[in-house]
KEKE-3310 file (N, C-alpha, C; in steps of 0.2 Angstrom, whole numbers, plus 5000, padded with zeros to 4 digits):
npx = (5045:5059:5060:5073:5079:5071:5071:5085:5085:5079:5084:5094:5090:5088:5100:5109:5104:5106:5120:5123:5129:5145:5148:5144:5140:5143:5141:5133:5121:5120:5115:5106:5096:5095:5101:5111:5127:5132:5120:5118:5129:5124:5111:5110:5125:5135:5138:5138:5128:5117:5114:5110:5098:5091:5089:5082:5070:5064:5060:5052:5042:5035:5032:5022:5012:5010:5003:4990:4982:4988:4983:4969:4969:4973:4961:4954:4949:4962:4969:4966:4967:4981:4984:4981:4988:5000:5001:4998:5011:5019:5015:5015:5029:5032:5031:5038:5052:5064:5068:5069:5081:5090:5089:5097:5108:5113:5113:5123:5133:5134:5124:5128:5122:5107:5106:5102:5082:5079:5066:5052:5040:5039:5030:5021:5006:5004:5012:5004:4992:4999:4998:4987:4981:4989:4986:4972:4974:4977:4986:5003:5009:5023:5031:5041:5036:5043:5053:5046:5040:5052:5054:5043:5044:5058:5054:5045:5052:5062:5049:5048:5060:5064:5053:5050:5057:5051:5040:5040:5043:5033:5025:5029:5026:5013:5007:5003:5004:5003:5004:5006:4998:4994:5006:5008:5000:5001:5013:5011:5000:5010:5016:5006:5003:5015:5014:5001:5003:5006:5012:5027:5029)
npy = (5094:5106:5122:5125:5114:5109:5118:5117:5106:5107:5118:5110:5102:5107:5112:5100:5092:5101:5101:5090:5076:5081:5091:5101:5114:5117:5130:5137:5131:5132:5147:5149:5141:5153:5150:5146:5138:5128:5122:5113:5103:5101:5093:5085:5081:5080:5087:5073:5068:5077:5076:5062:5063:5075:5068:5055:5062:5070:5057:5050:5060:5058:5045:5047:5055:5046:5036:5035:5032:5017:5015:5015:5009:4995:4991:4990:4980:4971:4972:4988:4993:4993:4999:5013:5012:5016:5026:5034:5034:5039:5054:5060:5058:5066:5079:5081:5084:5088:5075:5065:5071:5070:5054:5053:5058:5050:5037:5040:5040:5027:5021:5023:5030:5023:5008:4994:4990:4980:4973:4974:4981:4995:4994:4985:4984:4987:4975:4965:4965:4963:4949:4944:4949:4940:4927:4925:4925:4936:4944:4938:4925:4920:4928:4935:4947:4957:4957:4964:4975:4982:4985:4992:5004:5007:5012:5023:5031:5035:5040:5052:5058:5058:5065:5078:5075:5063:5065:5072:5062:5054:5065:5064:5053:5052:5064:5074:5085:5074:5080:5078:5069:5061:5054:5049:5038:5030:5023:5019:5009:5001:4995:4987:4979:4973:4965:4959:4948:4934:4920:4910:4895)
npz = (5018:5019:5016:5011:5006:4997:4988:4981:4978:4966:4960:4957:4948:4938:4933:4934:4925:4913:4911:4915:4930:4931:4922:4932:4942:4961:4962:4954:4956:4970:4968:4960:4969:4979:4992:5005:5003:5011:5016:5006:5011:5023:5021:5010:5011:5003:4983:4975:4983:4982:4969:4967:4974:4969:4956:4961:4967:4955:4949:4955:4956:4943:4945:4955:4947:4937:4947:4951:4939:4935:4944:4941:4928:4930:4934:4925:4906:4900:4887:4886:4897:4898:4885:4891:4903:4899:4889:4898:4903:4895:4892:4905:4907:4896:4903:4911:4906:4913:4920:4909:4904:4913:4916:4902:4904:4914:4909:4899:4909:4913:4919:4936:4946:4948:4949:4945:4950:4964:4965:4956:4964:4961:4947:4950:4947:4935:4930:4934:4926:4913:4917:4916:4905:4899:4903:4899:4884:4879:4879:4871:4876:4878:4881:4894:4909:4911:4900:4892:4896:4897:4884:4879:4889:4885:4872:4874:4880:4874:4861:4868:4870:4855:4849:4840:4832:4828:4824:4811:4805:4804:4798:4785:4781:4781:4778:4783:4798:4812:4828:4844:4853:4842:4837:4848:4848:4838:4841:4855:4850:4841:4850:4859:4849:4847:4860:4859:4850:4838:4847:4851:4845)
capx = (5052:5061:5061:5080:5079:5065:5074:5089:5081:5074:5089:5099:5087:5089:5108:5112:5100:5108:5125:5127:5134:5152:5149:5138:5146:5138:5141:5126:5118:5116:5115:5099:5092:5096:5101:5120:5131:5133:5112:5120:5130:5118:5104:5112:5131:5140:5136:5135:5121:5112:5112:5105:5092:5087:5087:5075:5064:5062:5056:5047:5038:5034:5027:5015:5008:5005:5004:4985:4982:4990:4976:4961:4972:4972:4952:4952:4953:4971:4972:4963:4969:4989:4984:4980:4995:5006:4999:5000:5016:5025:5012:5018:5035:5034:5028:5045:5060:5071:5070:5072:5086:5093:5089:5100:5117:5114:5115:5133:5137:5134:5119:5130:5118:5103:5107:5095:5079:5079:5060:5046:5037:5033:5026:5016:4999:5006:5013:4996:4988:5001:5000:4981:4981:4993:4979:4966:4975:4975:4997:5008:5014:5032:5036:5037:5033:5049:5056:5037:5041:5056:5052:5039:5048:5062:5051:5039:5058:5064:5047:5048:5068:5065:5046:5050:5060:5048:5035:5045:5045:5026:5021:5030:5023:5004:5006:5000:5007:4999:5006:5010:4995:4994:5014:5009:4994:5004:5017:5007:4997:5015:5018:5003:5002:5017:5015:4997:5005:5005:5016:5032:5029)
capy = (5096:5110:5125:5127:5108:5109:5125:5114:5098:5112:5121:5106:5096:5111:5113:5094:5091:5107:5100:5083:5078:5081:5098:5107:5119:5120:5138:5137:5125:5136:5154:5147:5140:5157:5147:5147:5133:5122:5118:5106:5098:5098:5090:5079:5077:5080:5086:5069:5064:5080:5075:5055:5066:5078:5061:5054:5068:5068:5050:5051:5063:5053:5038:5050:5057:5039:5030:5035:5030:5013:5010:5013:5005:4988:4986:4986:4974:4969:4978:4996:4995:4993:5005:5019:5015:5017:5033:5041:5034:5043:5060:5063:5059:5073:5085:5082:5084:5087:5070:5064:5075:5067:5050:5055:5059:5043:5032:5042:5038:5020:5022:5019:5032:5020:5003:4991:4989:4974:4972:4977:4985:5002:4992:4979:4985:4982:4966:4961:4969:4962:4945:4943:4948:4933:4921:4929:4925:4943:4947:4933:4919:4918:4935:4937:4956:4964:4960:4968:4981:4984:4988:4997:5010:5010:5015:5027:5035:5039:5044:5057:5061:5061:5069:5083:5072:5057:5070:5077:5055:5052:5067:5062:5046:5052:5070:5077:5081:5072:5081:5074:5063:5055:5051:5044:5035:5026:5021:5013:5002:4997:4991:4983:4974:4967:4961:4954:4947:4928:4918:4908:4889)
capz = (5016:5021:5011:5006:5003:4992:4984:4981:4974:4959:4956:4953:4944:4931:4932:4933:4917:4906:4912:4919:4936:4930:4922:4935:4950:4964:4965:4952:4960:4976:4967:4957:4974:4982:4999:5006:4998:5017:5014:5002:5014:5029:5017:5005:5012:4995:4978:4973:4986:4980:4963:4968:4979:4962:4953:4965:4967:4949:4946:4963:4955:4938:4947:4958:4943:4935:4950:4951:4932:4934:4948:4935:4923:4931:4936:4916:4903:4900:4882:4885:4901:4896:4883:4896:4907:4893:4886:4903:4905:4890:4895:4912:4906:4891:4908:4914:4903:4916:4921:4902:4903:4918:4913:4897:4907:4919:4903:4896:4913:4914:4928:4942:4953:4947:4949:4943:4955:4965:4963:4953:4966:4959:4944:4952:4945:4928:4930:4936:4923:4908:4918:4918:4898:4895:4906:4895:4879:4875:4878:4870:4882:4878:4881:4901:4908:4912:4894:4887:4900:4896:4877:4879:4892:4880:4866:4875:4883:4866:4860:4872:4866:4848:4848:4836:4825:4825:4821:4805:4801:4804:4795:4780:4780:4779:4773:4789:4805:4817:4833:4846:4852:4836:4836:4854:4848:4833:4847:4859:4847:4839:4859:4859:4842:4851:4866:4859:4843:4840:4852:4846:4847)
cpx = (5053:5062:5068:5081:5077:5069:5082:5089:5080:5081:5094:5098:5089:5098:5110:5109:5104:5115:5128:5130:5141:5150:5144:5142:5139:5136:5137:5121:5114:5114:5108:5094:5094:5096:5109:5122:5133:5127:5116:5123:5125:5112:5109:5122:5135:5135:5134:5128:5116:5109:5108:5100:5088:5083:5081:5068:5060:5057:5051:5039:5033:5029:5021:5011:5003:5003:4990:4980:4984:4984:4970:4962:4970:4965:4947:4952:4959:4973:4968:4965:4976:4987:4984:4983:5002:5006:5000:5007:5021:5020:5014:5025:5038:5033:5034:5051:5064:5076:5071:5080:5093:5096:5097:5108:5120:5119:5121:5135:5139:5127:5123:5126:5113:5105:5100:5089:5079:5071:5055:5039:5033:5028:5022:5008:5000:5009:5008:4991:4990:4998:4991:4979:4983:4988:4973:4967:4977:4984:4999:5010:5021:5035:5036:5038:5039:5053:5050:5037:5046:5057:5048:5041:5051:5058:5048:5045:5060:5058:5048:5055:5068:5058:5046:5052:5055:5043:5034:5041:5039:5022:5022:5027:5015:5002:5004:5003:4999:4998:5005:5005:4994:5000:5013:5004:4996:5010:5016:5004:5002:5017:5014:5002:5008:5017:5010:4997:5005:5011:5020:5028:5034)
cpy = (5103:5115:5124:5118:5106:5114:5122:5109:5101:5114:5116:5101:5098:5111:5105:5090:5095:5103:5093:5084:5083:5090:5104:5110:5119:5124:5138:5135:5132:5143:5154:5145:5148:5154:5147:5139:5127:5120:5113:5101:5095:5091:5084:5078:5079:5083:5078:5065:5069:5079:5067:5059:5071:5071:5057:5056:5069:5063:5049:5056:5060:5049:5040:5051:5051:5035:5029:5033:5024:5008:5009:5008:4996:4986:4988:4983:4975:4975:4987:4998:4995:4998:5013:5018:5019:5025:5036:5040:5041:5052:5063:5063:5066:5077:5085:5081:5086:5080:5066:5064:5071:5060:5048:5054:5052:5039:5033:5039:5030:5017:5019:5026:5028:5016:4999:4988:4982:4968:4974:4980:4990:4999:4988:4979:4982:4977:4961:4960:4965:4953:4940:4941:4943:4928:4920:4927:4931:4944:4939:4930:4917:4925:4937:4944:4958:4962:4965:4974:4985:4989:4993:5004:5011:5017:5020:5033:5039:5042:5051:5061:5063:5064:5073:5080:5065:5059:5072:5069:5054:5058:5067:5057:5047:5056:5074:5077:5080:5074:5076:5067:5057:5054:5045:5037:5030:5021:5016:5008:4997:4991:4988:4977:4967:4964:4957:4948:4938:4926:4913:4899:4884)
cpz = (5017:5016:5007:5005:4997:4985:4978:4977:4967:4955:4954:4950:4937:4930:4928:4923:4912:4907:4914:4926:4936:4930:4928:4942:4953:4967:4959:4956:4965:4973:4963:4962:4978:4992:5000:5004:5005:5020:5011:5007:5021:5026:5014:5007:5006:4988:4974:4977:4985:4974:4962:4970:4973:4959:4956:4965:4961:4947:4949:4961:4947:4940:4951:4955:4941:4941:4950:4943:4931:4940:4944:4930:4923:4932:4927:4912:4902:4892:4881:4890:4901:4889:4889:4901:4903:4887:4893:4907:4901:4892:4901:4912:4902:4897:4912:4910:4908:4917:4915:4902:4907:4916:4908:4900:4912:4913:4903:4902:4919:4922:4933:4946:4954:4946:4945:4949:4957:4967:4958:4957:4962:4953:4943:4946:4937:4925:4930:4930:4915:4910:4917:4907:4896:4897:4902:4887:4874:4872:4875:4877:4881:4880:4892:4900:4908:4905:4890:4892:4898:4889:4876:4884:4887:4875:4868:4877:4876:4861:4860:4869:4859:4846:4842:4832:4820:4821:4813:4802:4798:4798:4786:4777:4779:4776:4778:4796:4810:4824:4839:4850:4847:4835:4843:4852:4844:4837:4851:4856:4842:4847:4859:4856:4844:4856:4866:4850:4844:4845:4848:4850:4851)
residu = (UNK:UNK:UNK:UNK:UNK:UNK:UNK:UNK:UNK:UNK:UNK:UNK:UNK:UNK:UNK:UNK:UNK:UNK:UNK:UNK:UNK:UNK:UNK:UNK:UNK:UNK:UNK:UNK:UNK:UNK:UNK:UNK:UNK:UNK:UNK:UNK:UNK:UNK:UNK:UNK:UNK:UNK:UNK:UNK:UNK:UNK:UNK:UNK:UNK:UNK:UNK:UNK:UNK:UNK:UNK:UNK:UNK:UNK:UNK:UNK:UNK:UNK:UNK:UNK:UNK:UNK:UNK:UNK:UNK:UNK:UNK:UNK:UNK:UNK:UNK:UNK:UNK:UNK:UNK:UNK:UNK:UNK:UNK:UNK:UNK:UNK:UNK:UNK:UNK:UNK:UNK:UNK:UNK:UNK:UNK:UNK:UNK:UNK:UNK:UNK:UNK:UNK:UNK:UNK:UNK:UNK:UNK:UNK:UNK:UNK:UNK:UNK:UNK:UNK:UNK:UNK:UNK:UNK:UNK:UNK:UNK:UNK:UNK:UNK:UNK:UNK:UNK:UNK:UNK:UNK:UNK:UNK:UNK:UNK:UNK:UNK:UNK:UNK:UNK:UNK:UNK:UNK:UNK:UNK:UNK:UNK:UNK:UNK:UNK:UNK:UNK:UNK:UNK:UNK:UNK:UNK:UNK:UNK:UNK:UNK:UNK:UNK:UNK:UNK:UNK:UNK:UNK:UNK:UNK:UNK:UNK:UNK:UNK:UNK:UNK:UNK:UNK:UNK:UNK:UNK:UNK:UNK:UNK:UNK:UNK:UNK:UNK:UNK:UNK:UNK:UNK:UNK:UNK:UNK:UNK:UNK:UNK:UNK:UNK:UNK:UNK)
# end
């Protein structure tokens, strides 16, 4: 990646995050990347094709994090091993609030940059891993993965959003704050509880 690419991809991951697409100029934009303002159109073509390509870069960066943690995940049993995707999912995610952030604005904005994927590629390993548990007895068999996928992202997305606040919740409820692995750790085993809960007849 070329420098003022690289430069570019940073500073408008920060802008577009504090601001949204809509609200971000990208006479910030380039004056944060300190690169001339016709890098943006050489590389990405438009402010909108820089903000898909932040956007990218972002999550791109997420799934590297986890993607090595979703390999040890699956050559373990189905529940300690979906515990320990699921805890390094919402951990790598708190390590990027940008993308949160991101995230965040997509939604207001009806995710027309992210479409819905037309595979489950990137999370093969835990498909594998959910699908072996159901085999096993271990995950419910009425629930297929991408709705127990879905829940569990949800849930682990808005930990992440409402951290400080859930914290406040959890520490009322026991007397103690627990910070923030023990918010994560009460979480994950609500996801679990469900996805190995009885199954409907």
């Amino acid at each position: 990646m070329s420098d003022s690419r690289a430069l570019l991809l940073a500073a408008a991951a920060e802008q577009f995050a504090k601001h949204g697409p809509r609200g971000t100029r990208v006479q910030d934009i380039v004056k944060a990347a300190g690169v001339n303002e016709r890098m943006i159109y050489h590389h990405f073509g438009n402010k909108d094709g820089l903000y898909a390509a932040a956007l990218a870069d972002q999550q791109d960066g997420l799934m590297a994090a986890w993607q090595p943690v979703l390999d040890e995940a699956v050559t373990l049993a189905p529940y300690p091993g979906m515990r320990m995707a699921l805890r390094a999912f919402a951990q790598n995610l708190m390590a990027r609030p940008l993308l949160v952030a991101l995230w965040m604005h997509e939604s207001l904005g009806g995710w027309n940059t992210l479409p819905p994927p037309e595979s489950d590629t990137p999370i093969k390993e835990l498909r594998a891993l959910y699908e072996r548990g159901q085999a096993d007895g271990v995950f419910r068999a009425d629930c297929p993965f991408l709705v127990a996928h879905a829940t569990a992202t949800s849930a682990l997305v808005g930990l992440v959003v409402f951290e400080g606040r859930g914290r406040a919740f959890v520490e009322r409820a026991f007397g103690a704050d627990p910070g923030p692995d023990g918010v994560l750790d009460l979480i994950v085993g609500q996801l679990l509880d469900g996805m190995s809960g009885p199954a409907t007849s």
